[in-house]
N, C-alpha and C positions, 0 to 999 in steps of 0.2 A: 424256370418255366412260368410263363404265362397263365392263366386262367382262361381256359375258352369259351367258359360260359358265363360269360355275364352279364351284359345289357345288351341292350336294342338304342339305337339312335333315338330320343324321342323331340328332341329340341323344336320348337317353334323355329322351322328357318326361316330365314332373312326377307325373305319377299312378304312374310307376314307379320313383319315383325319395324319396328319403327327402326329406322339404319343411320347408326351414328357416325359409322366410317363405312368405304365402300367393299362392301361384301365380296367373296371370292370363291370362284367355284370349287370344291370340294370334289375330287374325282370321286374317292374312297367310299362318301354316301350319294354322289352323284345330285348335290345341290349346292345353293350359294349359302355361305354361312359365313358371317362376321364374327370373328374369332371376340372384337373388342368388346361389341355388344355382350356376348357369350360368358364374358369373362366380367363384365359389369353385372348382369342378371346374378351369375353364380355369388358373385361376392354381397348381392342384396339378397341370398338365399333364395333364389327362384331355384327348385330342386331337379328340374328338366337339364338344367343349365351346369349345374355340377353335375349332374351323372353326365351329360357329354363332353366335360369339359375334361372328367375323370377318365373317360375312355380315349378321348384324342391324344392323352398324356399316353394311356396305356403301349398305345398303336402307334404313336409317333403321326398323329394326323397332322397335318396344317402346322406341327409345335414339334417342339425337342421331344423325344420319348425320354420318360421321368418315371418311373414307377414310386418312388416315393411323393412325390407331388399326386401323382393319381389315386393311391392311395389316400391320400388325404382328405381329394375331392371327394371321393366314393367314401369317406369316412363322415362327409358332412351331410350327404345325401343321406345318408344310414342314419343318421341322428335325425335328421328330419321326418324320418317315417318310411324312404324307398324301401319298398324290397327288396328290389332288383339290387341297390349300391346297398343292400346288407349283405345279401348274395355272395356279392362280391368281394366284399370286406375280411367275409367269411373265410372265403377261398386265399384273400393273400395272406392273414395268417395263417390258414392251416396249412399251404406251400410255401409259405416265404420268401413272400413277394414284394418287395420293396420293405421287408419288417424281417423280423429273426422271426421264425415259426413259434407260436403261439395256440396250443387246442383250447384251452381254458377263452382266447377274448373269440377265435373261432366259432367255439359252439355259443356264445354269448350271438354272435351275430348271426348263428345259422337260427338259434331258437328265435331272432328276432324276425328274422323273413320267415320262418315258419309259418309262427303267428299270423303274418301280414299276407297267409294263401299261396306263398311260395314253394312249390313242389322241388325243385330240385332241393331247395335248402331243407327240408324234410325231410329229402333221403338222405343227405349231406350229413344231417345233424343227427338223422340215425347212424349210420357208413362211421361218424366221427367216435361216437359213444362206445359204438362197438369194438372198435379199432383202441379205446383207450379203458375196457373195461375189465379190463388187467388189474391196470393202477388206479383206477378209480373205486369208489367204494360199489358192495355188491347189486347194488340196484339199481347201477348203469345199463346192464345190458335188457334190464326190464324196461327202462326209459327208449332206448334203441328201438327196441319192439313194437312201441307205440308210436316212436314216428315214422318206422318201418309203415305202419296197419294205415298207418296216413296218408302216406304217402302212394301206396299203393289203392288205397279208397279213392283219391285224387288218380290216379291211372297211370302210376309210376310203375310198367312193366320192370325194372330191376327191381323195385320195392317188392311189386308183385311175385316173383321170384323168390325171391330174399325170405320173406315171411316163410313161404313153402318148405324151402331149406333148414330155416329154423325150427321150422315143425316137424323135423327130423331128426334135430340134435337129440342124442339122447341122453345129452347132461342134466336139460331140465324141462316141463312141461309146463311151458309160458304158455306153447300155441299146439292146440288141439290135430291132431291127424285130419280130422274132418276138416277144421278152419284151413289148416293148409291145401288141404285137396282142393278148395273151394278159393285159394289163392292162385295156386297151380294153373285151372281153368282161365281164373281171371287171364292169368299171364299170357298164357298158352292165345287167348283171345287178342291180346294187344300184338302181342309179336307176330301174328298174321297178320293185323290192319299194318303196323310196320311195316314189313314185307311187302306188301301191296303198294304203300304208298315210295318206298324205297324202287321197287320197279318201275313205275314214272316217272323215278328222277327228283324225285324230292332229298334236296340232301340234309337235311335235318334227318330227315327217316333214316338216308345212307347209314349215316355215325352212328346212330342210335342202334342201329343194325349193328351195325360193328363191335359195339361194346356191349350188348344183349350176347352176340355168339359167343364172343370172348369170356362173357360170363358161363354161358351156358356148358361151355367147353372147360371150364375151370382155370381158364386162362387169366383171371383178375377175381379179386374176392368181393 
């Protein structure tokens, strides 16, 4: 399985860009892009350039689909500072995607886009902690908690949730009743702007929709 959330196209395309061979149009983002160029930027660390050169691999753009080679790229962007190819990076270890599954180098890249403002990787890197707070030692799932409250401060209606939920375990009292209640609301408030924007067709809202019910419904943890 693929990761489906990971970047956004950001490349300087070709018309703006100085053209060393002659560019070709690209249906998939619906511009002209010179793969050579693309592939000369990335390899001088221009990091636009590896995070699309990482996703063309992923999706089989313009090139052979490679998921160990995109990985790579999205491994070089990740070291460079992206969030987005930590994001990413994140995700093919912790599915095992072009790598044998890994939560330890995982949560190393989910903590990194964290850092760098990254909201999914926040909920990601809570979702991960808590999923491993088993075997890890006992003040993982307190670590969870906090990128849970993060994530959810940033407007991560599942995080939103999540907190709420935990503020009902009654194994231990990390998260106050009140705090939860006042998570609950939070959430309650997002999944209506969802909803709204899912009604006009927005399909980012759709999915998100989707995976909020399926939550809500205890269809995914």
């Amino acid at each position: 399985m693929v990761p489906n959330v990971v970047a956004t196209i950001k490349y300087e395309t070709a018309h703006n860009s100085v053209i060393h061979e002659q560019s070709i149009y690209c249906p998939e983002i619906g511009e002209q892009v010179n793969l050579s160029k693309m592939l000369c930027d990335a390899n001088n660390g221009v990091v636009d350039a590896q995070v699309n050169l990482a996703i063309f691999y992923q999706n089989g753009i313009m090139i052979n689909k490679d998921l160990v080679e995109s990985l790579r790229w999205f491994k070089k962007a990740a070291e460079n500072g992206d969030a987005q190819a930590q994001l990413a990076v994140g995700q093919y270890y912790d599915m095992g995607v072009g790598t044998p599954v890994d939560h330890s180098q995982a949560l190393k890249f989910y903590i990194a886009a964290a850092q760098n403002g990254n909201v999914s990787a926040q909920y990601n890197a809570a979702h991960l902690l808590e999923r491993n707070s088993d075997s890890w030692d006992c003040s993982t799932i307190f670590d969870a908690i906090q990128f849970y409250k993060l994530a959810a401060h940033n407007g991560c209606a599942l995080a939103q949730f999540k907190v709420y939920q935990l503020s009902r375990n009654g194994s231990f009292k990390a998260i106050s009743m009140e705090e939860g209640d006042q998570h609950y609301r939070m959430a309650m408030s997002s999944h209506a702007s969802i909803s709204l924007r899912a009604s006009e067709g927005d399909e980012d809202a759709i999915q998100q929709l989707l995976v909020l019910n399926a939550f809500i419904k205890g269809e995914i943890s």
